[in-house]
N, C-alpha and C positions, 0 to 999 in steps of 0.2 A: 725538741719535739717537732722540727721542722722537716718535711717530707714533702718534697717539691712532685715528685708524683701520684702522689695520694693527696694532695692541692689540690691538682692538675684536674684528676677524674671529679672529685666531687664538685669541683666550678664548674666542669661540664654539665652534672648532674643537674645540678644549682641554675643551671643557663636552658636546659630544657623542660624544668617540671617549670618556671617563670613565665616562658615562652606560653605552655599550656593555658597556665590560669590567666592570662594574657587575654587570649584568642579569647577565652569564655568570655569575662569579663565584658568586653568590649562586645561579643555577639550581644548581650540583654544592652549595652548601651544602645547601639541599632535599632531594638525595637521601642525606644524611648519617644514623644510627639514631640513634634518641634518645640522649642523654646522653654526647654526640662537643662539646656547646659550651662546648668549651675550648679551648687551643690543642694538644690531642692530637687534635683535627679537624684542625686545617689540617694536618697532615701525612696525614689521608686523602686530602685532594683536590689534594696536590700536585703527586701522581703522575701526574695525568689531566692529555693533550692539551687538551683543553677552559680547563680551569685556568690555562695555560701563554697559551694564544690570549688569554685576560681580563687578562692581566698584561702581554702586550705591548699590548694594547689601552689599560691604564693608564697603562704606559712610555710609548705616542707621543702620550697626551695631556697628560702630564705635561710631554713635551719641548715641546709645543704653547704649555702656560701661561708655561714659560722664557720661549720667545721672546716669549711677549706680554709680558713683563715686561722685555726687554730694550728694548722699546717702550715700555712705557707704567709706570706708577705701580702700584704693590700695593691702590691705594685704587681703582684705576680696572678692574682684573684679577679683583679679589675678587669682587664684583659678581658678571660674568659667568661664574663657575665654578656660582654656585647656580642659573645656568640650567643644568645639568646634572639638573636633576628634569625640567625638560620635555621632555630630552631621554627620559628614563630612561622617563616616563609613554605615549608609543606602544610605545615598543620592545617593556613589559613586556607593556604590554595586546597585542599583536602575538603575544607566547608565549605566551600564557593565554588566546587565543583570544576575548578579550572587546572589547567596544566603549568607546571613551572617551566617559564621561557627560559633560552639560553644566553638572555643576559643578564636575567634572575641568576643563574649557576653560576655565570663569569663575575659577577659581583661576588658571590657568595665565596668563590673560589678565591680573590681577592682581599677578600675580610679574615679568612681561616690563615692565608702567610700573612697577613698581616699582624695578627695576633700572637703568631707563630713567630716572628723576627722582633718582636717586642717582649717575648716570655724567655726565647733561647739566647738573644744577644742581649737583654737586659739584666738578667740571671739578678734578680731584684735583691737586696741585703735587709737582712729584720732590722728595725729602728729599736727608737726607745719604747720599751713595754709599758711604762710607766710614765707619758712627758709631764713634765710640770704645768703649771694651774696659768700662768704665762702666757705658754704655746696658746694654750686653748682658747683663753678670752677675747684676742683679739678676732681669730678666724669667727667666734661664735657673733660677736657685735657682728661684725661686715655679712655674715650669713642670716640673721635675724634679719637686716635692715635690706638685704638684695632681695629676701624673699616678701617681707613686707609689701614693698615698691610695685615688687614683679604682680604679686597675686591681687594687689589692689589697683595696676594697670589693668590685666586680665575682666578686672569688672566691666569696662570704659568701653570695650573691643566687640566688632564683628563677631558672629559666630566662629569661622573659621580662622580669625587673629587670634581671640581668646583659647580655641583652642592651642594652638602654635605656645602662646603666651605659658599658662597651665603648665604644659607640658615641659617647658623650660624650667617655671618653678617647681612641679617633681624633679626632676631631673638632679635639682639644684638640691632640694630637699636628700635624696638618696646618697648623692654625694656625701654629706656630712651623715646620715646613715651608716653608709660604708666604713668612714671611719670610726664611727663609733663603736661601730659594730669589733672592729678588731682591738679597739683599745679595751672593751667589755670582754669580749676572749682574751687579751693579756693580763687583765685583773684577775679573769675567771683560773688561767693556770698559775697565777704566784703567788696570787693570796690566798685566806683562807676564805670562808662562808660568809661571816661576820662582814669582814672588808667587801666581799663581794656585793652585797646589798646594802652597803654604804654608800658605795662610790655613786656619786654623781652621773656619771658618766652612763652606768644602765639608766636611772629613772629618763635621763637625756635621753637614750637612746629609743626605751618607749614610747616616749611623747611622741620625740619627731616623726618615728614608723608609722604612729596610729595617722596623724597629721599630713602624711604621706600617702598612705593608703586613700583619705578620702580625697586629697587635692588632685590624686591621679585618676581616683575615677570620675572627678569632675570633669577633669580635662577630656577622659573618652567620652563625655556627655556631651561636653559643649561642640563636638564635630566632629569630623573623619579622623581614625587613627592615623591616616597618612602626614595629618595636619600636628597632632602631637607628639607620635613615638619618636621623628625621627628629634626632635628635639631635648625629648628624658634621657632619651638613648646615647646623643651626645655629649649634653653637658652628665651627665648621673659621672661616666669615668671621668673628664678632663676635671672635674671638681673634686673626685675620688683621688688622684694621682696627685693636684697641686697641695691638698692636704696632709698625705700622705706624704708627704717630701716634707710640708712645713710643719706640721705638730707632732706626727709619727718619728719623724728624720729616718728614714726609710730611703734606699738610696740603690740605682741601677749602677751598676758595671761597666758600663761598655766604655770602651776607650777609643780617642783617636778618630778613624773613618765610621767606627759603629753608629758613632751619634748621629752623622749623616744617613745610617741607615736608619734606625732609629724614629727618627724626625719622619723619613718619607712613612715610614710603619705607621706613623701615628697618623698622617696626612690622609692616607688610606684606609686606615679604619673609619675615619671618621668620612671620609665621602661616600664609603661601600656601605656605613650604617645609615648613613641620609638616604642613598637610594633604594637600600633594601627594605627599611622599615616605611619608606613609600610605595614601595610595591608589594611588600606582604597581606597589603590589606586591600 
């Protein structure tokens, strides 16, 4: 069932309609009064049609990254969700009335080979569809207890720390998301109905999204998107990727000098995602 092109498109899909409900999102955080960032904000802005519009916008991107994962590998998915900043950097400049500079485009330009030398030279391999109960226990302890730590740091913190903070533990949050999400697609094509709303592994996966959803709109409450995204936006893949290798066994290609390239791809997304999701907002 693997269709590395029809991946491809719909993680793009999946990285633009995200980007949108993004920008919303984060516009009703703005008009929040000082000292709402916490999660007694998101129940300000739950209320508003607007709010509503950003979350189905997130819902049909989310269903978007599914199907590309029914398609293709978590190695090969992940990638293209952190095009979701270039998606995110017209839209915002589009509401702000402002122009994209050109070293908004030469990062952005940046970020697309970089993504590009990590989907074509990594040429990712499907893992296990099914890993054992094993794999999964210890990543899930050390993920419960970093985000624990993290989110009940995030209390302690400045506005503009806590947000930083938040934004780490989405990020972190999403990551095991990610995987889940593919491990619930490889249940969803091998088993039958019955196994399908057995597994662990979905009710796991609703939790943590729902859990996710509000801890990220905290985070856009508690201060500037500049101060959060670029930090979900980092850790969401390296945490997607390291899993994805250890409980998936999902595994890149490249051989030789590639890894050197590889390595710099990776070095470069992640610095073109820090400054771009600093200047999109």
């Amino acid at each position: 069932m693997h269709n590395q092109l029809l991946a491809v498109l719909l993680g793009l899909g999946s990285a633009l309609t995200i980007a949108w409900g993004t920008v919303i999102r984060h516009r009703l955080a703005d008009e929040l009064p000082d000292g709402a960032g916490t999660m007694s904000g998101v129940w300000a802005v739950v209320s508003r049609p607007k709010w509503w519009a950003g979350v189905i916008l997130a819902m049909t991107g989310y269903g978007l990254q599914i199907a590309a994962l029914a398609f293709g590998t978590l190695l090969l998915v992940q990638p293209l969700l952190v095009m979701s900043l270039m998606f995110t950097l017209p839209l915002a400049a589009k509401i702000a009335g402002r122009r994209i500079s050109k070293s908004e485009t030469a990062w952005a330009i940046l970020l697309t080979i970089a993504v590009a030398v990590l989907v074509i030279l990594g040429r990712p391999l499907p893992g296990d569809p099914q890993p054992p109960l094993s794999r999964w226990i210890p990543a899930l302890i050390v993920g419960a207890v970093v985000f624990a730590v993290t989110y009940h740091a995030a209390g302690t913190l400045l506005r503009s720390e806590k947000a930083l903070v938040l934004g780490l533990a989405t990020g972190w949050l999403y990551g095991f998301v990610a995987v889940l999400s593919k491990a619930v697609v490889d249940i969803w094509v091998t088993e039958d109905l019955g196994a399908f709303f057995r597994a662990w592994e979905l009710w796991s996966l609703i939790a943590l999204a729902l859990i996710g959803v509000a801890v990220q709109q905290a985070s856009f409450n508690a201060g500037a998107l500049r101060n959060s995204l670029p930090a979900m936006t980092c850790a969401e893949p390296v945490v997607a990727f390291v899993l994805g290798y250890v409980v998936l066994g999902e595994k890149f290609q490249a051989q030789g000098t590639q890894w050197i390239w590889m390595a710099a791809a990776l070095v470069a997304m992640i610095a073109s995602t820090v400054v771009l999701s600093r200047k999109s907002v």
